[in-house]
N, C-alpha and C positions, 0 to 999 in steps of 0.2 A: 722676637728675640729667640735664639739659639744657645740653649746651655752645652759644653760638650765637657763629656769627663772623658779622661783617658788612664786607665789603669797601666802600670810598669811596673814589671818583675828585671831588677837586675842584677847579675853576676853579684857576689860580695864586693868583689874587689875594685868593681867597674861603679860603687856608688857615689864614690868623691867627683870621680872623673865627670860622670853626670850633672850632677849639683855645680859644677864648672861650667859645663858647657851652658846648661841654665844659664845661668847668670852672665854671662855672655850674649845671649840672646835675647833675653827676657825681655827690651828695651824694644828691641828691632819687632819682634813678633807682638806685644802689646801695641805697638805703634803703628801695623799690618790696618790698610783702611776697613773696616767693618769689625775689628776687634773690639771690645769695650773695657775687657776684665780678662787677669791674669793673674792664676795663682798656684803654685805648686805646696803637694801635701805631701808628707811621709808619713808611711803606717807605725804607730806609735808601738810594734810589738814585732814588725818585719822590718827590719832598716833598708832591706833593697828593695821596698813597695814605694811607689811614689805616684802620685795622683795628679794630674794637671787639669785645673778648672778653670776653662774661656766660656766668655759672653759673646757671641758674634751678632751683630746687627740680623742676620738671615742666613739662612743656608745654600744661598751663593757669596756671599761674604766666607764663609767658611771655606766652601769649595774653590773660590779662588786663592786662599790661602794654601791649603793642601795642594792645588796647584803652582805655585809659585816657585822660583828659585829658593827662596830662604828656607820653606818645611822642605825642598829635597836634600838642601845641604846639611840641614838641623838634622834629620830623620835619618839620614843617613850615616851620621856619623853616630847618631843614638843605640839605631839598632843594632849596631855594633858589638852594643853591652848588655842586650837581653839576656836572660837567665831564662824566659818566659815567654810566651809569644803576648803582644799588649792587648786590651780588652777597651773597646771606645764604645760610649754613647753617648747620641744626641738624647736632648731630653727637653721638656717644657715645665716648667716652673710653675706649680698648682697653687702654692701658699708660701707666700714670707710673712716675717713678724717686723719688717721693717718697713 
């Protein structure tokens, strides 16, 4: 398994718009084959920080994701509303408590 966090700096005013276009998507991209898990965070002291945390089966699960029509059209219209350039890591999951 494949954790991928994606950090996002956006515009003030471009944060509602985002949080829309999420939600709009959220279904399609969670449903993406090799996805597992889908979740988005806001920084509790940045309101235009937001955090997206997927599980992807592998990291061709992933890459074909970022290759797909749905992340160019998503991403596309995302980058839009940077304030920031976005920060992504993959990562592997050392300890849970569950």
């Amino acid at each position: 398994m494949l954790i991928r966090i994606v950090k996002m700096t956006f515009e003030p005013s471009e944060t509602e718009a985002f949080q829309e276009l999420f939600q709009r998507n959220k279904e399609k991209i969670r449903g993406f084959e090799g996805c597992e898990f889908l979740e988005l965070y806001n920084d509790k002291n940045n309101k235009n920080i937001f955090f997206t945390y997927s599980y992807w089966q592998d990291e061709e699960a992933l890459e074909n994701y970022r290759t797909s029509s749905l992340f160019k059209e998503v991403w596309s219209e995302t980058k839009q509303m940077f304030a920031g350039k976005p920060e992504a890591w993959s990562v592997d999951k050392v300890w849970s408590s569950a």
